[in-house]
C-alpha positions in Angstrom: 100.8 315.2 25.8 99.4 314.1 29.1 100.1 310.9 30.3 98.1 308.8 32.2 99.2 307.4 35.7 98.6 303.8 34.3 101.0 304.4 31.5 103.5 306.6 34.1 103.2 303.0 36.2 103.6 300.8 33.0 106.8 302.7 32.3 108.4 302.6 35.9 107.4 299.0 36.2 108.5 297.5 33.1 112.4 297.7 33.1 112.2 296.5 36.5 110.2 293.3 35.4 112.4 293.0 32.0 115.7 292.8 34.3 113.7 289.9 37.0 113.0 287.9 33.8 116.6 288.1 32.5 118.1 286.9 36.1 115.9 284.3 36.4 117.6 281.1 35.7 116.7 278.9 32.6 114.7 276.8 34.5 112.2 279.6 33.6 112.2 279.1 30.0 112.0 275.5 30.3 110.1 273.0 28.1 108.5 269.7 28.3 108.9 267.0 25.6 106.4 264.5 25.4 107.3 261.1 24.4 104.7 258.6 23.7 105.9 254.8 22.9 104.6 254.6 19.7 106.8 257.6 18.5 103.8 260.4 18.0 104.9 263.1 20.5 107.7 266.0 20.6 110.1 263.1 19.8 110.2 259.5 18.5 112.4 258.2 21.3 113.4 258.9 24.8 117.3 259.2 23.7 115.9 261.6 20.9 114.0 264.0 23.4 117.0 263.7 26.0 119.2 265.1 22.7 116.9 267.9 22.0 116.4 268.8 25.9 118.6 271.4 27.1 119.2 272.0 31.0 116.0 272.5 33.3 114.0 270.6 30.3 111.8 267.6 31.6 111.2 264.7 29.2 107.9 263.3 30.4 107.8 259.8 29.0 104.4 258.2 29.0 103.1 254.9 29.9 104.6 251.8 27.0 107.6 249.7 26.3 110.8 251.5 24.9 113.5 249.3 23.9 116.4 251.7 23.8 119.5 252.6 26.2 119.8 256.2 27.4 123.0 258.3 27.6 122.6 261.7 29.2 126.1 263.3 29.5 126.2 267.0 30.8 122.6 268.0 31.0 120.6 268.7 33.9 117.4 267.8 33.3 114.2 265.9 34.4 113.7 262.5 32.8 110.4 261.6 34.4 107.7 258.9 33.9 103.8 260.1 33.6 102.9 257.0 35.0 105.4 255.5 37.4 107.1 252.0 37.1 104.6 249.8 36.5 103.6 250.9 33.4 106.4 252.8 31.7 109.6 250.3 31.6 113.3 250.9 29.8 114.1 247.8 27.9 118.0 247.7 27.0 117.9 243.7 26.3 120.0 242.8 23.8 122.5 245.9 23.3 125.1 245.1 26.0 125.2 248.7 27.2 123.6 250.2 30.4 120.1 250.9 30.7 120.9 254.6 31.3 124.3 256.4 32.1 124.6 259.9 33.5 127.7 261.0 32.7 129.6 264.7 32.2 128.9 266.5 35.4 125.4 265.9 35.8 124.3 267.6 38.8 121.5 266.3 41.5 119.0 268.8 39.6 118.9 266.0 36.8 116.3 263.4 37.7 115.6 260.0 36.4 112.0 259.1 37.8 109.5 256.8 37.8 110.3 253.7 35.5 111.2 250.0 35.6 114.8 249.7 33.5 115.8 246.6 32.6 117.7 244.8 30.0 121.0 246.4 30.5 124.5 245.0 31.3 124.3 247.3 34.1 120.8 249.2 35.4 121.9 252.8 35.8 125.7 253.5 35.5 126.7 257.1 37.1 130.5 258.4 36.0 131.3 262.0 37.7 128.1 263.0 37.7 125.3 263.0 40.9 121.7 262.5 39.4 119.1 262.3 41.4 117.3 258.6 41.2 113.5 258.7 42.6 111.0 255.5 42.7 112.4 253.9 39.5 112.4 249.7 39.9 115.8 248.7 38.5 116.0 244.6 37.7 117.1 241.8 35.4 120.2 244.0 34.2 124.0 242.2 34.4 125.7 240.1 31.9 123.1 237.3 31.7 121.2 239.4 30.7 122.5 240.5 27.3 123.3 237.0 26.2 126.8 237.2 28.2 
């Protein structure tokens, strides 16, 4: 059989490219979830797309109201706003809980960008973990808030 010199460079390049792809880190096979407010995209809720993420994910939330609190413990992923703080906002009035907490080790490759949080009993609440926090507008969180 006589074999081509495309298939002769085929078969010297391809385990090669197959060992690359497995050394490449998992930001490689990341995904995006889309969340819109009214609960039509990847997931219903922010919280709910931040559960189904898994490291080097980004959760892409689109412009709307979402009254919910977010807890992201031990993921390092990208929590980011389409449309920037004027028109996506985190609402946590009412649950006397932060806004958001990173929690579990989260490294500065998880990102929380691009939304006004307010609502909480605190804003953003960070325990041992070093999230990076870009261009978000964080007010009317504390105590009197939440009724307290």
């Amino acid at each position: 059989m006589r074999v081509s010199s495309r298939q002769t460079c085929i078969a010297i390049l391809l385990p090669p490219t197959i060992a690359l792809f497995l050394l490449i880190p998992d930001m490689a096979l990341s995904r995006t979830w889309h969340i819109q407010a009214d609960g039509s995209a990847d997931a219903a809720t922010i919280q709910a797309g931040i559960d189904s993420a898994t490291t080097g994910d980004t959760v892409l939330v689109h412009a709307g109201t979402y009254l919910e609190a977010l807890a992201i413990v031990g993921k390092d992923i990208i929590i980011r706003s389409s449309d920037g703080p004027d028109l996506t906002t985190l609402d946590a009035s009412g649950l006397g809980v932060p806004a958001i907490a990173f929690s579990g080790d989260v490294s500065r490759l998880a990102r929380l960008e691009g939304f006004r949080i307010t609502g909480g009993s605190i804003g953003v609440l960070v325990i041992n973990s070093q999230p990076s926090i870009i261009g978000n507008t964080v007010s009317e969180n504390g105590p009197a808030q939440n009724g307290a």
